[in-house]
C-alpha positions as CSV (number, residue, x, y, z in Angstrom):
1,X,0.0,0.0,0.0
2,X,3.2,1.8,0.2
3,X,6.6,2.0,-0.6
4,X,8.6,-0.3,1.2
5,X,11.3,2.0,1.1
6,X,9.5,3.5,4.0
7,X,9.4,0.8,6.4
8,X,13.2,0.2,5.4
9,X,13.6,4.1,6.4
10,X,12.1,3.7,9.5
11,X,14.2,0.9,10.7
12,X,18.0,2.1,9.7
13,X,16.5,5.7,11.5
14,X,15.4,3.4,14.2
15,X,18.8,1.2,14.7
16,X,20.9,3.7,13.7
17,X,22.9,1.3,11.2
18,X,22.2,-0.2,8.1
19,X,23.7,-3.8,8.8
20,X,20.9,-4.0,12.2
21,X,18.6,-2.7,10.2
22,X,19.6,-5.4,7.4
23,X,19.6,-8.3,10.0
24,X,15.9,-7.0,11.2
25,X,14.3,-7.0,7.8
26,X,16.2,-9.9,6.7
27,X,17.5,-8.0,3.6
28,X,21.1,-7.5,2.5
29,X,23.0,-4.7,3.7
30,X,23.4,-3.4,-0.1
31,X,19.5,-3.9,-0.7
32,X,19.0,-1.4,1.9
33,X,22.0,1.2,1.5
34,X,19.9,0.8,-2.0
35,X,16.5,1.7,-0.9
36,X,17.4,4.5,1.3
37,X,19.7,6.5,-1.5
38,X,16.5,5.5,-4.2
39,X,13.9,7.6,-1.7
40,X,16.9,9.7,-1.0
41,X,16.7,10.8,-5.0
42,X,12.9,10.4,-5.2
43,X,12.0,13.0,-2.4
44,X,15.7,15.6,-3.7
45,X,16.9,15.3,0.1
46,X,19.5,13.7,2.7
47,X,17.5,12.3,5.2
48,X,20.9,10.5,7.0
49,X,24.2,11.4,7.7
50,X,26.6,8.2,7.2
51,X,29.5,8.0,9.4
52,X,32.1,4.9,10.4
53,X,29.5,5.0,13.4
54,X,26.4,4.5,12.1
55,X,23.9,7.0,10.6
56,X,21.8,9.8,12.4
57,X,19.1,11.8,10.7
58,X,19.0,15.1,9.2
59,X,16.7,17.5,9.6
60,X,15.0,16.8,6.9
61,X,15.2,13.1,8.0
62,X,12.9,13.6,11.6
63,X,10.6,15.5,9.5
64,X,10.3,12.6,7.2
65,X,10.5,10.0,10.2
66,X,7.3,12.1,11.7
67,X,5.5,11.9,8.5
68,X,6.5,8.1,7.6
69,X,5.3,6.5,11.2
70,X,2.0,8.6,10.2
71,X,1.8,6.5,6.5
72,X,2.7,3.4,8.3
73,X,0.0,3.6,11.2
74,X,-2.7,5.0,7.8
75,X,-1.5,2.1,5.8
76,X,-2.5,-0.5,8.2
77,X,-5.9,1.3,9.4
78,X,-6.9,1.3,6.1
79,X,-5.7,-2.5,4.9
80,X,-7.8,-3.4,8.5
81,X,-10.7,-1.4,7.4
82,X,-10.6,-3.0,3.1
83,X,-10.2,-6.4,5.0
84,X,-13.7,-6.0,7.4
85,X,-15.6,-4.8,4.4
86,X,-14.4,-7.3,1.6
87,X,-13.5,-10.3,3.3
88,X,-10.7,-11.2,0.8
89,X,-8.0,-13.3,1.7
90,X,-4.5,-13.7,0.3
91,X,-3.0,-17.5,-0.9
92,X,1.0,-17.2,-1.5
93,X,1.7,-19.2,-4.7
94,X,5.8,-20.0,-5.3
95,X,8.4,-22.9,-6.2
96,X,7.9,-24.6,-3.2
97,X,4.2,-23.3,-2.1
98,X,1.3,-24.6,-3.9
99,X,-2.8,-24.3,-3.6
100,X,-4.1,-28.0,-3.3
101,X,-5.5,-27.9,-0.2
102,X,-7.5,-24.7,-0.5
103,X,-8.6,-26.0,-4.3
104,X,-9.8,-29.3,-2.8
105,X,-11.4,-28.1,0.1
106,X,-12.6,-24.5,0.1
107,X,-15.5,-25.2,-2.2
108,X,-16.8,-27.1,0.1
109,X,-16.6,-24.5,2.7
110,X,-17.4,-21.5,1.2
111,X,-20.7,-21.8,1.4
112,X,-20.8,-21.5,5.2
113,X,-18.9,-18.1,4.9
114,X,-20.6,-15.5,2.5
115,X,-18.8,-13.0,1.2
116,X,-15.3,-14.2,2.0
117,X,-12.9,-14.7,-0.9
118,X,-9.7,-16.4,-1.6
119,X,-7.2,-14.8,-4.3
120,X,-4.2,-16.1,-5.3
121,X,-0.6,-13.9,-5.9
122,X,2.6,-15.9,-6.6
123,X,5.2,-14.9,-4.3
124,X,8.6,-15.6,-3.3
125,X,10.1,-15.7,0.2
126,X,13.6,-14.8,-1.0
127,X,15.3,-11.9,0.7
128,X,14.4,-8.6,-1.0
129,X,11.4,-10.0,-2.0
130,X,9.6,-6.3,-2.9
131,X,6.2,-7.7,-3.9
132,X,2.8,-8.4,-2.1
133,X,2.7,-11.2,0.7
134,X,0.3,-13.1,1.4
135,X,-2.2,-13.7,4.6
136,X,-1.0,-17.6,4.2
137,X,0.4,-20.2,1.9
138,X,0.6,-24.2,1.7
139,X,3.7,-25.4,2.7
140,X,5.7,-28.3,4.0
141,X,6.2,-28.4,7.9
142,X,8.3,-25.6,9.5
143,X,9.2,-25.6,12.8
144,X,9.8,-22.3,14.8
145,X,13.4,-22.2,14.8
146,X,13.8,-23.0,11.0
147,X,11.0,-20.2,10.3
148,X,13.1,-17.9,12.4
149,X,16.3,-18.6,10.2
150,X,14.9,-18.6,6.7
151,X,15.7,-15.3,5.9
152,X,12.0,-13.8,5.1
153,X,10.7,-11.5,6.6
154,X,6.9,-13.5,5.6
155,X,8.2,-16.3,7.0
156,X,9.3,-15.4,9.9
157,X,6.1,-13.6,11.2
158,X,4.5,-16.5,10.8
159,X,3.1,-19.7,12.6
160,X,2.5,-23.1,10.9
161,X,-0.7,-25.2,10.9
162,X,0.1,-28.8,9.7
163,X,-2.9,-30.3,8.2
164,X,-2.1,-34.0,6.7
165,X,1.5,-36.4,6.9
166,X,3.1,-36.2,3.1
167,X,5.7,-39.0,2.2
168,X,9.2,-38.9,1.1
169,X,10.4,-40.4,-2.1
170,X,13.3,-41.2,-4.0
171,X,13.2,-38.4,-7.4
172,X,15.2,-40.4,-10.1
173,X,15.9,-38.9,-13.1
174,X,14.7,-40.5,-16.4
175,X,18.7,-42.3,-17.2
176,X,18.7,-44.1,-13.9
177,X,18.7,-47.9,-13.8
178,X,16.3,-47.3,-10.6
179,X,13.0,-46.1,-12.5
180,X,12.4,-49.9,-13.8
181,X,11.6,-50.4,-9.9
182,X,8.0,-50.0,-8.1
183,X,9.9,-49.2,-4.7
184,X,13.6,-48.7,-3.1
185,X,14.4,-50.8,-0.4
186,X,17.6,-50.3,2.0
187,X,19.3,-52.7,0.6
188,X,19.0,-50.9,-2.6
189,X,20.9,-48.2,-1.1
190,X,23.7,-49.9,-0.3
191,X,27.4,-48.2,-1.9
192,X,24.3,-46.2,-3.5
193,X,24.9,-42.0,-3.9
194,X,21.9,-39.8,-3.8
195,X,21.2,-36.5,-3.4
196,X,19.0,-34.5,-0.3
197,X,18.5,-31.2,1.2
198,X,21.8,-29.7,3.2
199,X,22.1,-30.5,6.7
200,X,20.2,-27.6,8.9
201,X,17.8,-26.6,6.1
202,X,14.7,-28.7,6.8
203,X,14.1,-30.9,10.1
204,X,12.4,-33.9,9.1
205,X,14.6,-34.1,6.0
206,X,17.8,-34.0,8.6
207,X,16.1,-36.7,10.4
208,X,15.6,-39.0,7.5
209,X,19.3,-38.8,6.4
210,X,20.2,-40.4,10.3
211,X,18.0,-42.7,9.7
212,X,19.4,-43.7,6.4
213,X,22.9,-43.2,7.1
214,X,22.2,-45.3,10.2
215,X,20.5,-48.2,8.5
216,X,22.4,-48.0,5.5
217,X,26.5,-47.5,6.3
218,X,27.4,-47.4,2.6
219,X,25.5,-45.2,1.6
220,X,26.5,-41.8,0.6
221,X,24.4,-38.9,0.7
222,X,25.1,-35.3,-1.4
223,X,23.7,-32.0,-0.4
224,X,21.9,-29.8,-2.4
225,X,21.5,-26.0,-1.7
226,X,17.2,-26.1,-1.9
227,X,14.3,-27.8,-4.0
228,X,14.8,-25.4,-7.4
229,X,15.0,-26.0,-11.2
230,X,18.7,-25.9,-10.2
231,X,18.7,-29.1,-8.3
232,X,16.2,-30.7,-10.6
233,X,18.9,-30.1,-13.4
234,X,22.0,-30.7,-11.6
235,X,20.0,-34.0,-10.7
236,X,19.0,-34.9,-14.1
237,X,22.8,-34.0,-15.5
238,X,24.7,-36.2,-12.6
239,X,22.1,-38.4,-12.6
240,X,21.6,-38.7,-9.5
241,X,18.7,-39.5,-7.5
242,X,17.4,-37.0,-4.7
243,X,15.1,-37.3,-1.9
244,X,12.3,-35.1,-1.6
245,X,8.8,-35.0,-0.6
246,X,6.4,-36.4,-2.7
247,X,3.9,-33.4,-2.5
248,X,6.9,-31.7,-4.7
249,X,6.9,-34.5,-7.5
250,X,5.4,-31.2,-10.1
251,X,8.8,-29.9,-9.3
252,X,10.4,-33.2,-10.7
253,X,9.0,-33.6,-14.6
254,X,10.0,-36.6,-16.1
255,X,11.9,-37.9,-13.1
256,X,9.9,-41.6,-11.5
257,X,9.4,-41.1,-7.5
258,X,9.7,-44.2,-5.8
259,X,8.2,-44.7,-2.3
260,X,11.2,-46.1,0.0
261,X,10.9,-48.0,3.0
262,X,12.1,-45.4,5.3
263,X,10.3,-44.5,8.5
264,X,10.3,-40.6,8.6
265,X,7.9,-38.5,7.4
266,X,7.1,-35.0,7.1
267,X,3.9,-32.8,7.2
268,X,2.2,-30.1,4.7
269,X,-0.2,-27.6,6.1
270,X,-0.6,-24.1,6.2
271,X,1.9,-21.2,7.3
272,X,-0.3,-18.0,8.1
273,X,0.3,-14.7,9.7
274,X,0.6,-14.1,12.8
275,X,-2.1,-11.2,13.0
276,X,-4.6,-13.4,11.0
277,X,-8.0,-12.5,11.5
278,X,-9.5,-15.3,13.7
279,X,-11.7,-15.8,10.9
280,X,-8.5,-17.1,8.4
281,X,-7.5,-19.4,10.8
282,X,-11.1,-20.8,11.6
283,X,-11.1,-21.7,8.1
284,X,-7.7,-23.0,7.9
285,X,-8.3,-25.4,10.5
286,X,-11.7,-26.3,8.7
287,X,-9.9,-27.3,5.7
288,X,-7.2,-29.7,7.8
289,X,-10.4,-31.4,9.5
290,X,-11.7,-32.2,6.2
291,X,-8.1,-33.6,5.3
292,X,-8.0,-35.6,8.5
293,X,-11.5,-36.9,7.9
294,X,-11.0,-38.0,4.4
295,X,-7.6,-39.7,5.1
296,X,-9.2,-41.7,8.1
């Protein structure tokens, strides 16, 4: 509803450094020595000083700081008041966020909540991301720590809602011997190599590498940086099977996923803001009692 310029403004005036104010917003220090010398040029004054010890405004700057927290406290009063009267929610659609839940299920529900709508933007939750975010998005299960480290200022303001368990297969690319099979057992895996998610990244995806690793010795297991065309390429080049979770197989065209006989599991579910409207989340939790009812 505004330039996010502004709210980058209003933190480096607020730490009184561009790298805290960077770490806050979970942008790059450049990104926002970029923003702040762009509104610098749009508005034709300095609104900081820069020093070796930080920055402090100008003049001009606590003028604009008055008039910014003013746009800021507007911006949400109004995005409140548009909310109340329309009803309108937001579903984030990106690589690794996708709308099957709230396609299968919200017809079902919408007729118990007139007047509320769902629209869909695609988004991306890398840093810098200068687009609209959504009120909530499908995704696979994030615990509170890894939401805290993802570098997103979405995600971390949110909370997760898992809704149904989703498997983890084997993805292996079209040359491999492997997509002859139905299934991959242990013993398969044996002197094998395959690819999966770095250490750290995801938590039940650093559980299932113990427990391969643990009931397969020889095996040797590859990281790859995240789920992205990159890995599907790098994948299909090296071939090179990789593990990932089978509600991601439209991620993996061409490729066979094999179920394994692996233990761990993950979830998919809903992440949503943290200052939802009760209503979102009332729905959201309709939709995962559908799930659970179907699936029983």
């Amino acid at each position: 509803m505004y330039s996010r310029e502004i709210d980058t403004f209003l933190k480096v005036a607020e730490t009184g450094s561009f790298n805290r104010a960077a770490r806050e917003l979970y942008l790059s220090v450049p990104s926002v020595v970029q923003q702040i010398n762009l509104l610098e040029r749009r508005l034709g004054v300095q609104l900081l000083v820069r020093s070796k010890r930080g920055v402090s405004l100008t003049p001009q700057g606590n003028a604009f700081q008055n008039g910014a927290r003013k746009i800021v406290r507007l911006a949400e009063q109004t995005r409140e008041e548009m909310l109340q009267a329309g009803n309108e929610y937001v579903c984030g659609i990106g690589i690794r966020y996708t709308a099957a839940l709230v396609q299968r299920y919200w017809p079902r529900l919408q007729g118990r909540y007139p007047g509320v709508s769902i629209r869909f933007i695609s988004f991306s939750d890398e840093p810098g991301w200068q687009g609209e975010l959504p009120d909530f998005c499908e995704s696979l299960a994030m615990s509170p720590q890894m939401r805290k480290n993802w570098n997103s200022p979405f995600i971390a303001g949110c909370e997760y809602l898992p809704v149904r368990p989703v498997a983890y297969c084997l993805a292996v690319p079209p040359a491999h011997p492997w997509t002859e099979r139905e299934h991959i057992g242990i013993a398969d895996l044996q002197n094998a190599t395959i690819q999966s998610i770095y250490t750290g990244r995801v938590n039940d995806a650093d559980r299932l590498r113990e427990e391969l690793l643990r009931r397969c010795p020889g095996l040797r297991i590859e990281d790859c940086q995240s789920y992205s065309q990159a890995a599907v390429e790098t994948s299909r080049m090296r071939n090179l099977p990789i593990i990932v979770p089978q509600a991601w197989e439209f991620l993996f065209p061409g490729f066979v996923l094999l179920p394994g006989e692996w233990e761990t599991h993950t979830t998919c579910g809903f992440l949503y803001r943290r200052d939802c409207r009760p209503q979102l989340l009332e729905i959201l939790r309709e939709i995962a009692r559908l799930a659970a009812a179907e699936q029983a």
